[in-house]
Backbone bond lengths (Angstrom), bond angles and torsions (degrees), N, CA, C in turn:
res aa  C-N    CA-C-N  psi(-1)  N-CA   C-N-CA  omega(-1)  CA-C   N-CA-C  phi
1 X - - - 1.467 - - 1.525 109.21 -
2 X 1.039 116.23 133.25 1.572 129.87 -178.03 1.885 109.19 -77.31
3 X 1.055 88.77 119.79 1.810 89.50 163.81 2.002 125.10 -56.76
4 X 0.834 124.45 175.94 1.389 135.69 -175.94 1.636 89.37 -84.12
5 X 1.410 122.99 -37.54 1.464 116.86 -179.86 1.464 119.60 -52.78
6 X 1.526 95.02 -58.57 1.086 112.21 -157.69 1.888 86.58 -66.95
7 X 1.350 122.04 -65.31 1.449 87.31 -170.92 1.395 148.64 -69.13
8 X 1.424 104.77 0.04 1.303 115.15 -179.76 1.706 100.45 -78.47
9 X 1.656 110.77 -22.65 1.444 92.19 177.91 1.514 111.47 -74.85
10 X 1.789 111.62 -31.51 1.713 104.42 -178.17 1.647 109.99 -55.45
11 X 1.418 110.19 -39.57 1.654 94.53 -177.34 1.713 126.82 -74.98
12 X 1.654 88.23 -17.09 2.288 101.87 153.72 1.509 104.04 -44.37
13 X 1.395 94.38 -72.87 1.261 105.14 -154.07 1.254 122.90 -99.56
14 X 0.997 125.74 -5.69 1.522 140.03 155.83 1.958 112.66 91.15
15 X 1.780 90.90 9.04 1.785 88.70 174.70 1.482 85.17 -160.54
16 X 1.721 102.69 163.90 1.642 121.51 178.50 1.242 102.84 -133.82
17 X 1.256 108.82 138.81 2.103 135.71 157.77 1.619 92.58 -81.03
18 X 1.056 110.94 111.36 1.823 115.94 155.24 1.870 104.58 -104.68
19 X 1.303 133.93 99.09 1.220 105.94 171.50 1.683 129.88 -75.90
20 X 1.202 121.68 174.34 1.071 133.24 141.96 1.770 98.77 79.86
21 X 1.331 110.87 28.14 2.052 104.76 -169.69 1.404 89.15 -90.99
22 X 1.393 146.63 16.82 1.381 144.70 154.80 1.417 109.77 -122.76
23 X 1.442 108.97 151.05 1.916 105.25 166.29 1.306 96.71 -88.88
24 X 1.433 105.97 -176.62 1.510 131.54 173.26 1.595 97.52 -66.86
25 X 1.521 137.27 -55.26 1.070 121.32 -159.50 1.726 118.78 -82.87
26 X 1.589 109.12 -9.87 1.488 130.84 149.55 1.257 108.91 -51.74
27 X 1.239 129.20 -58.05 1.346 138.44 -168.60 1.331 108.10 -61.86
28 X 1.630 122.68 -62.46 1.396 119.86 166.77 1.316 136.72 -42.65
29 X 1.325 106.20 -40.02 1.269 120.88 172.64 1.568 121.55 -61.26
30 X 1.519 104.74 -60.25 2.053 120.29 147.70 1.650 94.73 -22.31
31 X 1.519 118.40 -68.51 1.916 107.82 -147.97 1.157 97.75 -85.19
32 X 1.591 135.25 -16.71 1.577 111.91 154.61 1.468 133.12 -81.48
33 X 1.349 97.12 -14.71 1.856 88.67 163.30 1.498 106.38 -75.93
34 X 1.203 127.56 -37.71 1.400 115.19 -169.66 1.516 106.67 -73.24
35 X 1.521 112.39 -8.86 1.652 96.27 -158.13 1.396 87.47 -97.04
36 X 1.628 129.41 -22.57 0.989 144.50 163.31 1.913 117.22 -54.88
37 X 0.961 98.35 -44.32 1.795 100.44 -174.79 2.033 93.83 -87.57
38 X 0.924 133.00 -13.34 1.448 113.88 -162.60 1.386 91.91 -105.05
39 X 1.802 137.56 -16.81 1.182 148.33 -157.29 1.953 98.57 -95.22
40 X 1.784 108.91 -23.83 1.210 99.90 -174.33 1.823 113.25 -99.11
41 X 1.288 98.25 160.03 1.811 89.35 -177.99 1.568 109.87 -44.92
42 X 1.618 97.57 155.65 1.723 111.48 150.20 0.875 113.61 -12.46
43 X 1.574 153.70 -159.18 1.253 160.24 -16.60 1.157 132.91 -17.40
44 X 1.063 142.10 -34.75 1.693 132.87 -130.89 1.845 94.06 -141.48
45 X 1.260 118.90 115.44 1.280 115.22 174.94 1.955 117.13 -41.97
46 X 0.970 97.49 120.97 1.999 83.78 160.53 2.148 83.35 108.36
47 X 1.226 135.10 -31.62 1.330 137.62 170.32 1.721 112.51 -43.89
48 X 0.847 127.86 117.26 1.162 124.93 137.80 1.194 159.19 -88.79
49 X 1.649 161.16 -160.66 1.119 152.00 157.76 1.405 112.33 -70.95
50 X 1.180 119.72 -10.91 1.500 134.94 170.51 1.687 128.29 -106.96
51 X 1.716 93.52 0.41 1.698 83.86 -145.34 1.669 90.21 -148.43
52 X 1.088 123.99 126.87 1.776 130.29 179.32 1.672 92.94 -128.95
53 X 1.356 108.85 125.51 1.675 118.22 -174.87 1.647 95.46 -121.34
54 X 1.571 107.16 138.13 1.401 114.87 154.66 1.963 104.24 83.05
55 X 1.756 101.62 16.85 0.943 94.56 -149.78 2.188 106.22 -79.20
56 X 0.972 103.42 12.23 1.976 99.82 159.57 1.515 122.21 -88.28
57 X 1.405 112.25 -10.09 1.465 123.91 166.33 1.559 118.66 -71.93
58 X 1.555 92.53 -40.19 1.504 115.42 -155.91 2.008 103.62 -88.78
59 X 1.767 97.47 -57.80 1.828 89.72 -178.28 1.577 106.27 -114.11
60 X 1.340 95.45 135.95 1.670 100.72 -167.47 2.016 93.98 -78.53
61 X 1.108 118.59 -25.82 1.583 111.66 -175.59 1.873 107.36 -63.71
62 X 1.438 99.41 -3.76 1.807 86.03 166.47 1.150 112.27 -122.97
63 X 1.311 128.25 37.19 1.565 131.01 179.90 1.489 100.08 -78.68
64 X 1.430 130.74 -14.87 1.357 111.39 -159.19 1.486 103.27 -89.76
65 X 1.432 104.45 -10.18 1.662 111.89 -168.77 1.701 105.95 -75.16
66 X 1.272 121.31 -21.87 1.431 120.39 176.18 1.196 122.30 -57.79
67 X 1.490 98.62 -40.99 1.624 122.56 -169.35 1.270 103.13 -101.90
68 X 1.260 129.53 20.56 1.602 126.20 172.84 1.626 120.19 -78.98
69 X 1.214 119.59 98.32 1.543 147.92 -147.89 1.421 103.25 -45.12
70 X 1.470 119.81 -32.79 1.426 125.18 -164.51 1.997 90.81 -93.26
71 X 1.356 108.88 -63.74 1.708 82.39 170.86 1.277 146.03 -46.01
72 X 1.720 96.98 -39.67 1.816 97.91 168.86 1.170 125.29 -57.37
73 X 1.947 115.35 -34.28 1.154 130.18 179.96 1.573 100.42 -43.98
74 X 1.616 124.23 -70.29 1.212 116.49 -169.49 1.310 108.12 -75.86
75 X 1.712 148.13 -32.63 1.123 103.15 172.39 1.855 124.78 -84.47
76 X 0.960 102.66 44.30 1.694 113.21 167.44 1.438 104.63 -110.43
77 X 1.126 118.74 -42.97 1.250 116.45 -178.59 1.637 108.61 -75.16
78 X 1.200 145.25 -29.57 1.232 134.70 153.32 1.128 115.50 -74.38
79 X 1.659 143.31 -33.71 1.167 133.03 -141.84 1.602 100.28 -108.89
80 X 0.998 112.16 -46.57 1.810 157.46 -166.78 1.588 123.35 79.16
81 X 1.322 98.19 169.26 1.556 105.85 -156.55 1.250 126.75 -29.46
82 X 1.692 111.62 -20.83 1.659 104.79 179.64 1.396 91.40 -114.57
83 X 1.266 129.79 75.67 1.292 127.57 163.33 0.966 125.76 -57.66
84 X 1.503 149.47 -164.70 1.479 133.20 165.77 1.550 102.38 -157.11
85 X 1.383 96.06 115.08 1.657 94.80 160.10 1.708 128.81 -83.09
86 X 1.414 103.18 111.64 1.181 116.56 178.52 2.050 110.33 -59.66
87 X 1.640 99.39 152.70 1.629 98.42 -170.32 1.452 99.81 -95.86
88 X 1.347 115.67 66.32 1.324 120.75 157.02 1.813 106.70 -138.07
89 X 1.310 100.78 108.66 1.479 105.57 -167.72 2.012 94.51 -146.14
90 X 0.879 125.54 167.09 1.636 139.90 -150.64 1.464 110.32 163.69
91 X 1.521 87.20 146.74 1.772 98.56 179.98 1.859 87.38 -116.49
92 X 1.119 116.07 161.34 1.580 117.60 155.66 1.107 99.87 -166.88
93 X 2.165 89.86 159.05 1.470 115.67 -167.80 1.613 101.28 -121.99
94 X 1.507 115.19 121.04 1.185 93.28 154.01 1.554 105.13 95.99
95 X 1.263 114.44 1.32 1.655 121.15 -157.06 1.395 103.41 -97.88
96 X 1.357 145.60 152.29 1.229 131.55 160.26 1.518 104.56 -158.84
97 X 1.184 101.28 89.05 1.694 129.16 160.61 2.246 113.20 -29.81
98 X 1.371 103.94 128.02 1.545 107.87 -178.93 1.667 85.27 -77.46
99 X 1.430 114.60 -170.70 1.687 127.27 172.75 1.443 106.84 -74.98
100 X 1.470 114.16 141.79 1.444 131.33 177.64 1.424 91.35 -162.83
101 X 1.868 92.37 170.79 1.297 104.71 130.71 1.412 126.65 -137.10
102 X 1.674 117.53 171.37 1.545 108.99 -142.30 1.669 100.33 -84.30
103 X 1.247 110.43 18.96 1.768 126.50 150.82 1.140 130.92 -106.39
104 X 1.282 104.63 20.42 1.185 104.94 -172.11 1.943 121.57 -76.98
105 X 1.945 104.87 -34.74 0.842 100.98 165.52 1.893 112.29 -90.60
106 X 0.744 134.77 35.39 1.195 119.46 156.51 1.755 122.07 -115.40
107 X 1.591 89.74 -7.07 1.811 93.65 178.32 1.885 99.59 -82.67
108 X 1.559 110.43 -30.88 1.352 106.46 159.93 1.152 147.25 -63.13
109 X 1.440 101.57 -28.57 1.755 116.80 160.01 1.674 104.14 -69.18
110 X 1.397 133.49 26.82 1.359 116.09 -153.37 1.528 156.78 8.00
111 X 1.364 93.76 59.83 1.473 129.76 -178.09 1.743 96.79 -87.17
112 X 1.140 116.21 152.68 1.458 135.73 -178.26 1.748 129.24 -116.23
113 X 1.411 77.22 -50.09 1.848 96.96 -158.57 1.168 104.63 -60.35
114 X 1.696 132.15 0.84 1.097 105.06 162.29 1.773 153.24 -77.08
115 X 1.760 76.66 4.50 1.497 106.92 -178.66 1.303 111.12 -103.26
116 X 1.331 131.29 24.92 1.326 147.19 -146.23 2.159 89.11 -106.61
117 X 1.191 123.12 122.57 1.683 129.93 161.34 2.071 98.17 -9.49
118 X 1.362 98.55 -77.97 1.391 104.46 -161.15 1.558 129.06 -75.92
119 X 1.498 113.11 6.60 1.283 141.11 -167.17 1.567 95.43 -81.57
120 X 1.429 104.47 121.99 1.534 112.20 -176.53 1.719 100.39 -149.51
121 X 1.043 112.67 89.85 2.007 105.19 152.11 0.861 114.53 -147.18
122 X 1.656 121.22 168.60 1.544 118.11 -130.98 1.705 87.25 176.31
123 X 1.230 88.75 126.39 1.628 125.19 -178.53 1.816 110.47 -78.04
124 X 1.602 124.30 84.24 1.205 135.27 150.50 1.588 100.12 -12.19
125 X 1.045 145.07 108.93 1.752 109.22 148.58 1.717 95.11 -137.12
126 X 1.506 90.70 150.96 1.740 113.44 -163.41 1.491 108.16 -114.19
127 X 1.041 125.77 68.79 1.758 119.02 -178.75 1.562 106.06 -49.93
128 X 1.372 108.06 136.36 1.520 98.68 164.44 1.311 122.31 -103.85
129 X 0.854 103.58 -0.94 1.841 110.81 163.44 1.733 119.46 -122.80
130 X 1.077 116.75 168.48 1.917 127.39 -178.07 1.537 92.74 -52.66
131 X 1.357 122.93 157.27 1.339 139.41 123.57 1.380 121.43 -55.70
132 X 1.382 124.14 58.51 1.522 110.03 175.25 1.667 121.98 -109.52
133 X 1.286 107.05 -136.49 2.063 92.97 173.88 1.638 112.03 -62.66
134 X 1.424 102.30 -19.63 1.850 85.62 172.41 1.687 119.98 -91.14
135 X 1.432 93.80 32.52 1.408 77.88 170.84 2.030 104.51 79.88
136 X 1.705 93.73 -164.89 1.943 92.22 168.65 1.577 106.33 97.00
137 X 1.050 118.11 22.51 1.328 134.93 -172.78 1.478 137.57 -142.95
138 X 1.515 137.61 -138.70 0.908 123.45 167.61 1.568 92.28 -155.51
139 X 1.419 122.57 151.25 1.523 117.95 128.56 1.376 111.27 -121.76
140 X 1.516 97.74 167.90 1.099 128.57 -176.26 1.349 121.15 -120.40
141 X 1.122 125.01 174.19 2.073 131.33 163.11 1.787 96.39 -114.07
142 X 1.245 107.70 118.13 1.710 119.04 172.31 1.639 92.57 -52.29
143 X 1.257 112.79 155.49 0.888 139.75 135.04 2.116 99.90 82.50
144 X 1.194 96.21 -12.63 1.913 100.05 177.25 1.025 113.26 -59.40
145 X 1.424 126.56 3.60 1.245 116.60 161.34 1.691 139.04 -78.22
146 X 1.521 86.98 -7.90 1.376 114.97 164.93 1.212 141.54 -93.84
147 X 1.441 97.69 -5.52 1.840 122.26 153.35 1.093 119.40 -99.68
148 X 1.631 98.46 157.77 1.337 106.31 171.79 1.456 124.33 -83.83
149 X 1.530 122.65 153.52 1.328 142.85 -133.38 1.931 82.25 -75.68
150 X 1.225 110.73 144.23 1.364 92.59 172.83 1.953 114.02 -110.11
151 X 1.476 96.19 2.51 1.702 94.26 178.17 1.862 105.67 -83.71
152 X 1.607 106.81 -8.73 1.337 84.30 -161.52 2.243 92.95 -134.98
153 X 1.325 106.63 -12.04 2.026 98.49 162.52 1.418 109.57 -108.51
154 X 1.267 107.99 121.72 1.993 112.32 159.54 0.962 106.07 -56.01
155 X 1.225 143.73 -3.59 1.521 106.48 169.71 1.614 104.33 -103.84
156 X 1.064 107.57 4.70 1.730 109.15 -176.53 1.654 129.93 -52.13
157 X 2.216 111.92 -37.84 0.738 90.70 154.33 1.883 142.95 -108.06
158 X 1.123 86.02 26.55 1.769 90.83 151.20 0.951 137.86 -56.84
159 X 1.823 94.84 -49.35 1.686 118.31 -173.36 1.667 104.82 -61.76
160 X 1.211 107.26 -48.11 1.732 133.93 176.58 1.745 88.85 -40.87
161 X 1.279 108.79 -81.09 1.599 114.15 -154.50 1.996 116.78 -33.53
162 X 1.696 91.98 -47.09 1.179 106.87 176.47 1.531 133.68 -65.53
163 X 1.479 111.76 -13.31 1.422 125.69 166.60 1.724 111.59 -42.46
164 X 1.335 100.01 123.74 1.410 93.34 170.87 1.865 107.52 -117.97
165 X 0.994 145.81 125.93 1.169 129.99 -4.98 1.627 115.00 -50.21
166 X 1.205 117.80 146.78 1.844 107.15 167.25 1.716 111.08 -61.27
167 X 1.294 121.18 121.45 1.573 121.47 -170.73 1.571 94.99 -54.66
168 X 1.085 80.91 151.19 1.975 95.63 175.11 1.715 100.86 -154.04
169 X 1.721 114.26 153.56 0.864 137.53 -157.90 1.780 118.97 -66.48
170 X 1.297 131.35 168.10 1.341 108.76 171.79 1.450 81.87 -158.67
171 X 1.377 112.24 152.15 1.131 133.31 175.85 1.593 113.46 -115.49
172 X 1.705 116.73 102.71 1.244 123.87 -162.25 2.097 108.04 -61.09
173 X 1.190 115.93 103.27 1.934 116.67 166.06 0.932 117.93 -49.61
174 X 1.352 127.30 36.81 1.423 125.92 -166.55 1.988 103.20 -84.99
175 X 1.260 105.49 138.79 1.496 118.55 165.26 1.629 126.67 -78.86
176 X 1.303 123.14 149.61 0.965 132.41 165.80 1.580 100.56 -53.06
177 X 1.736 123.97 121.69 1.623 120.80 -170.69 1.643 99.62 87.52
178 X 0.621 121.03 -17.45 1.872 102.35 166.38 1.315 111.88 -95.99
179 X 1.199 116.60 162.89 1.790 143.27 -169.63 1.407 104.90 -105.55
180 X 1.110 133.40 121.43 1.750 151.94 171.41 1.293 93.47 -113.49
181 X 1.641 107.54 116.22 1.736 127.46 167.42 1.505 96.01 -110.43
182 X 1.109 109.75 157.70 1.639 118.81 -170.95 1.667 108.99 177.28
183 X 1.448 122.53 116.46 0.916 141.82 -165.38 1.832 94.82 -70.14
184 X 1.535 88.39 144.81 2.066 103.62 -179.75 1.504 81.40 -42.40
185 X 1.434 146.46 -85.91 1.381 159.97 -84.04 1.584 101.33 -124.20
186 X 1.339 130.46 16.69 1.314 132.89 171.82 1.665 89.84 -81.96
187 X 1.335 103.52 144.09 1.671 97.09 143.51 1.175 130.49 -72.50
188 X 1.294 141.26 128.34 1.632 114.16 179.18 1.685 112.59 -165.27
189 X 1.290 121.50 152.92 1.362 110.39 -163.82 1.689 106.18 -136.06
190 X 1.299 132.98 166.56 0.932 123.58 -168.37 1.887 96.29 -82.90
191 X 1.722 106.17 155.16 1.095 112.76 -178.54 1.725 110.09 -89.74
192 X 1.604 92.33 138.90 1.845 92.49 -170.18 1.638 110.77 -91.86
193 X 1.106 121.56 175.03 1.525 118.54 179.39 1.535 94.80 -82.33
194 X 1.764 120.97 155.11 1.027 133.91 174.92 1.705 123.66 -92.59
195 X 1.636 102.93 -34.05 1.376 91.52 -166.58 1.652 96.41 -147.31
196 X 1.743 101.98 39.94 1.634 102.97 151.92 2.076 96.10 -152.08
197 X 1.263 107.30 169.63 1.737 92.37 153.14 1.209 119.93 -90.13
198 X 1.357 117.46 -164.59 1.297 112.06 -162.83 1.781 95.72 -86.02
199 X 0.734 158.52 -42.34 1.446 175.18 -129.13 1.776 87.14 -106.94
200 X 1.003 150.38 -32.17 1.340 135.76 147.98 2.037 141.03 -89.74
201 X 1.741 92.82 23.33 1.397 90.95 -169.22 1.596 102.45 -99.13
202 X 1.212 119.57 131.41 1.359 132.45 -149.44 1.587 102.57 -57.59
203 X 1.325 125.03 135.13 1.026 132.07 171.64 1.825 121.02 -23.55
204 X 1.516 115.18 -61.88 1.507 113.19 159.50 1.311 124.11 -53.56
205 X 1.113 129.39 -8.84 1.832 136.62 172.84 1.602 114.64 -101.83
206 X 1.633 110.09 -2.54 1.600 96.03 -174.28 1.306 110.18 -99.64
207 X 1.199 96.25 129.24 1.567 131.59 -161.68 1.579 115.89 -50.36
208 X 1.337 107.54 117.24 1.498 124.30 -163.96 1.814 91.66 -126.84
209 X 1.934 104.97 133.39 1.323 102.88 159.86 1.095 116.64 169.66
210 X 1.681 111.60 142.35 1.136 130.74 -147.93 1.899 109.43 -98.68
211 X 1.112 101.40 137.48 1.586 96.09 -167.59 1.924 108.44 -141.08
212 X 1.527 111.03 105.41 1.216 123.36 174.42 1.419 129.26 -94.67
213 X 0.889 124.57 106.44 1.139 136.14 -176.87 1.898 118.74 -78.27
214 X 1.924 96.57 115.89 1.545 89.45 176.84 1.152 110.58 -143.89
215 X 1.631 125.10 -173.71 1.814 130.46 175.90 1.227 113.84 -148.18
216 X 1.066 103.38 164.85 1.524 124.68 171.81 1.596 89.84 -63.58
217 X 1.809 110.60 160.86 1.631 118.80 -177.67 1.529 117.38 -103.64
218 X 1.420 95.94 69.76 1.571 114.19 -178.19 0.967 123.54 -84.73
219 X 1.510 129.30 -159.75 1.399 135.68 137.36 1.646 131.42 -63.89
220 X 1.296 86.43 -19.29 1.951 97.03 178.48 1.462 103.13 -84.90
221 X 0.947 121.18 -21.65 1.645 101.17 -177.68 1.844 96.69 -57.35
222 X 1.433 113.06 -63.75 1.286 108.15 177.98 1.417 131.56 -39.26
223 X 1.661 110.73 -35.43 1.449 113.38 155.65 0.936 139.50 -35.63
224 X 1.722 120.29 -63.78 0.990 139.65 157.83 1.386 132.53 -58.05
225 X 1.224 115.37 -21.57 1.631 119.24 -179.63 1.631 89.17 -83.25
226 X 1.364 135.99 -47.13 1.377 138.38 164.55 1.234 123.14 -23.07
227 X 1.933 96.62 -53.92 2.106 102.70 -177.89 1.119 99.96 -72.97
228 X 1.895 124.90 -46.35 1.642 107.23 -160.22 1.444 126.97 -68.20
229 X 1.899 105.19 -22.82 1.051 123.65 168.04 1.351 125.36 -65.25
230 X 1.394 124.76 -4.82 1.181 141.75 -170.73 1.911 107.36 -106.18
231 X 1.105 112.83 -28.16 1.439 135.64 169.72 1.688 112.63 -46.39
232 X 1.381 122.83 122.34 1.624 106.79 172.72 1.302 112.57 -75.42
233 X 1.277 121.10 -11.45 1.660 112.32 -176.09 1.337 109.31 -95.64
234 X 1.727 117.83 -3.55 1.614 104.38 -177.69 1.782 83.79 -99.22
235 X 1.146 96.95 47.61 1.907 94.96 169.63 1.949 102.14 -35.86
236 X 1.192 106.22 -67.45 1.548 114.65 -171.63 1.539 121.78 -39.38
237 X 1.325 117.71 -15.50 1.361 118.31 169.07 1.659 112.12 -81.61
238 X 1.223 114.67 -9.87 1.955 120.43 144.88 1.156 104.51 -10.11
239 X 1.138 131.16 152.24 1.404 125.46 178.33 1.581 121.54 -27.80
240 X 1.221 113.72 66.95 1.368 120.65 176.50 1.685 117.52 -62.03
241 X 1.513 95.38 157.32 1.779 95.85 173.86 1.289 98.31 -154.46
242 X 1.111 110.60 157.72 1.439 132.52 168.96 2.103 111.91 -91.28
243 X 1.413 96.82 123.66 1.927 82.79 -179.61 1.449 104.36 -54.22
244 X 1.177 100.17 148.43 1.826 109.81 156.82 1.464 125.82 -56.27
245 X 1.378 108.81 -13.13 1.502 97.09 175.06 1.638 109.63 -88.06
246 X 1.330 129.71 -12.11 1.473 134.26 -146.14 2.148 79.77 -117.05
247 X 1.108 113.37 -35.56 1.449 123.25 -168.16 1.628 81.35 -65.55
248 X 1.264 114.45 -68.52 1.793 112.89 -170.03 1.552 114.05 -61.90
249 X 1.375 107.87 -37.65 2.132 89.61 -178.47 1.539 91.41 -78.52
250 X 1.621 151.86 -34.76 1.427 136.21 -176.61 1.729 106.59 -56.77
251 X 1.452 118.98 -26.87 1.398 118.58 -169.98 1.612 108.46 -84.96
252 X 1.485 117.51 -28.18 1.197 144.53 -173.48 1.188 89.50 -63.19
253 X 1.394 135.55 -79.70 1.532 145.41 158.38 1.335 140.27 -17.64
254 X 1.560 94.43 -34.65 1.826 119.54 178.28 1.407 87.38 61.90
255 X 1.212 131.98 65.90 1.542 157.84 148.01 1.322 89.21 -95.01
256 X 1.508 104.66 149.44 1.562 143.04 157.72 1.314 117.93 -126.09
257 X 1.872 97.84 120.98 1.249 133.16 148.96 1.243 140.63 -75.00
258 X 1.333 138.87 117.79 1.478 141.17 164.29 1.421 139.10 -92.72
């Protein structure tokens, strides 16, 4: 459960460090299924060598991570009790995202509501290794969640110029076993290695991580399940389903599915 601190700083700053909501032997277990699922062929249209989509539908050996007591704890405590996990969830290996934010394509499709008072979702993400010189992490800009997107409004960098302090970058210390919350609307990019490329960071350091996507139980969830469903690459939300076994332990839980 999150303190009153801690969330008044996520809505400062528009993301949270929770440490330690996994052990080490959670963690191991996480980097051999993934090292295990990214090592076996394709399946799934839209998958890549980098990229596993939809993957709590798809492998039942990570169902327990939904229902893992210390994550729900905090997203209930930010989100509240009927939170909702949205069906955009992915593991990736190896991936490292330029700066966005994860609205970015829908403020371009001219979508709005994400600037709406009661609009709240926020990107789960689970590093399985340190943030150190190899990278395996994320940064962010504090508080960009309170600007506007600058790849997709002209007036954005004006708004930018006038910031006083001038925003500057941060590179999240997050541990292998800690929880990174971070609002759709931060800017933020994956963190790069410092003092190798990526093509030399030692096999135990290459960057594995799992990223769930959820909201508050609004009207925007429906929004948004509307835009992504509207997307040609979220082809897979096609008559999507959730298995019945993952449908019954989320109900078991009084978890919500979409």
């Amino acid at each position: 459960m999150l303190t009153e601190h801690q969330i008044e700083q996520f809505y400062k700053d528009g993301f949270l460090l929770i440490p330690s909501v996994w052990t080490k032997e959670q963690i191991v277990e996480l980097r051999h299924t993934l090292i295990n699922l990214f090592a076996s062929e394709i399946q799934f249209k839209g998958d890549t060598p980098q990229l596993r989509i939809d993957i709590f539908a798809r492998y039942k050996q990570l169902h327990w991570l939904i229902v893992h007591p210390p994550l729900v704890a905090a997203l209930k405590s930010l989100l509240g009790n009927d939170f909702v996990y949205l069906p955009e969830m992915a593991a990736h290996k190896s991936f490292y995202s330029s700066w966005h934010k994860d609205t970015t394509s829908q403020e371009a499709a001219g979508n709005i509501f994400q600037w709406q008072p009661n609009y709240l979702m926020v990107e789960a993400a689970i590093y399985l290794q340190d943030n150190d010189e190899y990278g395996g992490g994320l940064d962010v800009i504090p508080g960009s969640h309170l600007y506007p997107d600058l790849r997709t409004n002209p007036a954005a960098p004006e708004f930018w110029q006038k910031i006083t302090p001038t925003p500057s970058t941060y590179s999240v210390p997050s541990k292998a076993g800690d929880l990174v919350l971070f609002d759709f609307r931060i800017d933020h990019k994956a963190t790069l290695p410092t003092n190798s490329s990526i093509e030399e960071i030692p096999e135990e350091k290459r960057k594995l991580a799992i990223f769930l996507a959820c909201s508050a139980n609004n009207e925007h969830v429906v929004n948004y399940k509307q835009f992504i469903s509207s997307r040609s690459d979220y082809h897979y939300l096609k008559d999507h389903q959730y298995p019945d076994d993952l449908l019954a332990l989320v109900k078991h839980h009084n978890l919500l599915l979409i």
